[in-house]
C-alpha positions in Angstrom: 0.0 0.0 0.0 0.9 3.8 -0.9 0.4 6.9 1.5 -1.8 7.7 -2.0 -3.8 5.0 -1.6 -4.5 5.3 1.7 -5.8 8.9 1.7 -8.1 7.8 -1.3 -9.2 4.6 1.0 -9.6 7.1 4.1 -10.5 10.3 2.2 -7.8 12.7 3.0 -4.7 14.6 2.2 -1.2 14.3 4.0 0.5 17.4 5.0 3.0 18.5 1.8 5.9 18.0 4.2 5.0 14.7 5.1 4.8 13.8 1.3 8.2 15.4 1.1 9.4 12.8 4.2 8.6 9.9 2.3 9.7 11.0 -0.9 13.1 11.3 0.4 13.3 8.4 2.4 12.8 9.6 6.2 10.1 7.4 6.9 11.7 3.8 5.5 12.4 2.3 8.9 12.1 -1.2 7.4 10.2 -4.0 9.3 9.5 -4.0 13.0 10.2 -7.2 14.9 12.5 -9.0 17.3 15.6 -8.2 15.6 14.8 -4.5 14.6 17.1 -3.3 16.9 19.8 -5.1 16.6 19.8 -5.9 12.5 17.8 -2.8 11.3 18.4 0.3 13.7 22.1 0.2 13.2 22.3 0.9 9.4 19.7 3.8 9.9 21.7 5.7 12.5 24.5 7.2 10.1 21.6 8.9 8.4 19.0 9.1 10.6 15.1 8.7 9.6 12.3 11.1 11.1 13.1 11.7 14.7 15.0 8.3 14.7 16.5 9.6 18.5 13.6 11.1 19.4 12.4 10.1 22.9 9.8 7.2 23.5 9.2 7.8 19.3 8.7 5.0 16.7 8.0 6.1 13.6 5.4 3.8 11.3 6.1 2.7 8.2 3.5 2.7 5.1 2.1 -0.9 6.3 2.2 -0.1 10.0 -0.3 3.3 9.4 -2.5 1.4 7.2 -3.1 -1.6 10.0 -3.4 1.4 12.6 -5.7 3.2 10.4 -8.0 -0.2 10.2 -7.9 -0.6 13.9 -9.3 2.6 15.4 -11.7 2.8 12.5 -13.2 -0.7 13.3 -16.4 -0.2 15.0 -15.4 -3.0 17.6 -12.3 -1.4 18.7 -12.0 -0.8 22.2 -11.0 2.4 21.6 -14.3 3.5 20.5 -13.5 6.9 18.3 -15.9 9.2 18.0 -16.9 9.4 14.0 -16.7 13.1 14.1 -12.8 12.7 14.5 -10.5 11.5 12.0 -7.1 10.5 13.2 -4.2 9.8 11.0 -1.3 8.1 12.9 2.4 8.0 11.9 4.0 6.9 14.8 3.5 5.5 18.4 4.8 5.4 22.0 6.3 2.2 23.3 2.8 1.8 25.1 1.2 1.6 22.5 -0.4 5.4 22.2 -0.4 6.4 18.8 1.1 10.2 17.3 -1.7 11.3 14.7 -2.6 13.5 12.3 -5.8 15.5 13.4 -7.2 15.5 9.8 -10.5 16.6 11.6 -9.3 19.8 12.7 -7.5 20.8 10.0 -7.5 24.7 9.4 -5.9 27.1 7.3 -4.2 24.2 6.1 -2.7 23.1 9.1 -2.7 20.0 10.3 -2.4 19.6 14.4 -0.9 16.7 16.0 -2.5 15.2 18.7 -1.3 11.9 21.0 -3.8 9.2 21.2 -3.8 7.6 24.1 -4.6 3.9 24.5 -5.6 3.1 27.8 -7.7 6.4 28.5 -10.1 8.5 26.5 -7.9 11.4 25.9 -6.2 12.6 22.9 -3.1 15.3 23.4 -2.9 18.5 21.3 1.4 18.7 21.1 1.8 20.8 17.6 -0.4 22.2 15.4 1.6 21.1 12.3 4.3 18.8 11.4 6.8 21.3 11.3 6.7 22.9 14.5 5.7 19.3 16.2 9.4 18.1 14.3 11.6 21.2 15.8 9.5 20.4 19.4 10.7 16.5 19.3 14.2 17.7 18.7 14.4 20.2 21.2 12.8 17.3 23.5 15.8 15.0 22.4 18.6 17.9 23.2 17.3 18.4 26.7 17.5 14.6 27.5 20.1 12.2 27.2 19.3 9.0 27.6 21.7 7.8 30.8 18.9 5.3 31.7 20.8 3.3 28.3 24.0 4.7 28.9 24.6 6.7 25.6 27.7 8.1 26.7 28.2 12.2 25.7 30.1 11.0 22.7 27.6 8.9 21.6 24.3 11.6 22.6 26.2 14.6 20.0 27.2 12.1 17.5 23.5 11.5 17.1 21.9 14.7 17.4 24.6 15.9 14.9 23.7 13.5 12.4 20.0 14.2 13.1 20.6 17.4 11.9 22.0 16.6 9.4 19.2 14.8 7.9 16.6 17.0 8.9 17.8 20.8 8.8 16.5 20.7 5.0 13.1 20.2 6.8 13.3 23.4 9.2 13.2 26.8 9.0 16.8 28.8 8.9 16.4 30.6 12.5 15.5 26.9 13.5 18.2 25.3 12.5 20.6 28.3 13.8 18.6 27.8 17.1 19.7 24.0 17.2 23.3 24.2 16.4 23.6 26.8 18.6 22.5 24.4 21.1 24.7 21.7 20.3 27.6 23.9 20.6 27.0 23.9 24.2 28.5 21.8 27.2 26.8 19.6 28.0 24.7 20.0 31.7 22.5 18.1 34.6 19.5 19.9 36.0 16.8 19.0 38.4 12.9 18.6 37.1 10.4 19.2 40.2 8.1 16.6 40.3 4.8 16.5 42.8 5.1 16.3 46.4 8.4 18.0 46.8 10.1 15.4 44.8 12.9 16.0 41.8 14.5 14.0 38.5 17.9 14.6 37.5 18.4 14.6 33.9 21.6 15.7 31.5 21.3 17.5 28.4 21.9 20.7 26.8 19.5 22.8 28.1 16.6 22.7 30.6 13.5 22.6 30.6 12.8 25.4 31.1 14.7 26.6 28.4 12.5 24.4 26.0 9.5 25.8 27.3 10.6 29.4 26.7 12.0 28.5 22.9 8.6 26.5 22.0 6.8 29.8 22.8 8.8 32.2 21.0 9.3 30.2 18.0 6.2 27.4 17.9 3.6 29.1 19.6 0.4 27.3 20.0 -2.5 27.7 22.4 -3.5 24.6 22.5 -0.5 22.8 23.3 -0.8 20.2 25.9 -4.9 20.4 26.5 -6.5 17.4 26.2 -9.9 16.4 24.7 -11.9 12.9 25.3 -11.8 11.2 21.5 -14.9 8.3 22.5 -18.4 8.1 22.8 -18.1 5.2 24.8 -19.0 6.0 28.5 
């Protein structure tokens, strides 16, 4: 199956830059299964696919968004989507939630992009269009090394390099200035407050609250992080 196909099965249109993804190859991640990791991941990381590094992030390939598609259209899925929404997924969470296209909202011809989550009924706003949702993830993946693994510091700016080198062409110029100027840094640890007094240590190259103050000045969006119930069940 084709991403054209499927938005003539589903009646729809992709985003242009998401059409410009797959015609040059960022979203050919190959087969999932036991021996992804260790067979396929490795000859993607020179040249990284979408948001290869990104944070709890696996990107769908062409097969994997058709099945998805199937599944929360089935009138017997759990899930139970309203019919007034269309969600297009692209990629998922290693739960099992699912990053969509909010097709249904569409305005101005932008596209938001919403997380579906399995095991409640609430859907995400994070971005309200590819592009700024893209620049988000890697400003996400810049504030959090992944220690819990072990990437070393070598290993953490040898792949956010790379990432930018594969998606830069995808961003705007202040963006990508914004980015390296970031990975010029050193890299630091800083403290997340969590409830009840408590705190997480985490390394990267900025804080959060760093992030927080570049995603409003450059991605503003007023929806960001509201949620909305996506079932009629209940």
């Amino acid at each position: 199956m084709t991403l054209s196909q499927i938005e003539d099965s589903h009646g729809f249109s992709y985003p242009p830059l998401y059409k410009r993804l797959a015609q040059d190859g960022m979203l050919e991640v190959g087969e999932y299964g036991p021996d992804w990791y260790r067979l396929v991941f490795p000859t993607l990381k020179e040249h990284p696919t979408l948001l290869l590094h990104a944070d709890d992030f696996e990107l769908l390939n062409v097969k994997g968004v058709a099945e998805a598609m199937e599944e929360l259209a089935d009138a017997g899925d759990y899930r139970q989507i309203d019919p007034a929404f269309q969600f297009i997924p692209f990629a998922q969470t290693g739960a099992g939630d699912h990053y969509c296209f909010f097709a249904s909202r569409q305005q101005d011809g932008e596209m938001p992009i919403v997380l579906l989550w399995h095991d409640q009924n609430e859907a995400q706003y994070l971005a309200k269009n590819l592009h700024d949702f893209m620049f988000h993830m890697l400003l996400n993946a810049m504030a959090d090394q992944d220690t819990y693994n072990e990437v070393s510091d070598e290993e953490f700016r040898d792949q956010l390099e790379k990432t930018l080198t594969t998606h830069a062409r995808y961003l705007t110029p202040q963006q990508g200035e914004v980015l390296q100027a970031l990975l010029a840094r050193d890299l630091i640890d800083y403290e997340v407050p969590l409830p009840k007094g408590r705190k997480e240590v985490h390394r990267g190259l900025l804080t959060d609250i760093e992030l927080a103050r570049l995603r409003e000045q450059f991605i503003p969006y007023d929806k960001f992080d509201s949620y909305f119930a996506y079932s009629t069940a209940g």
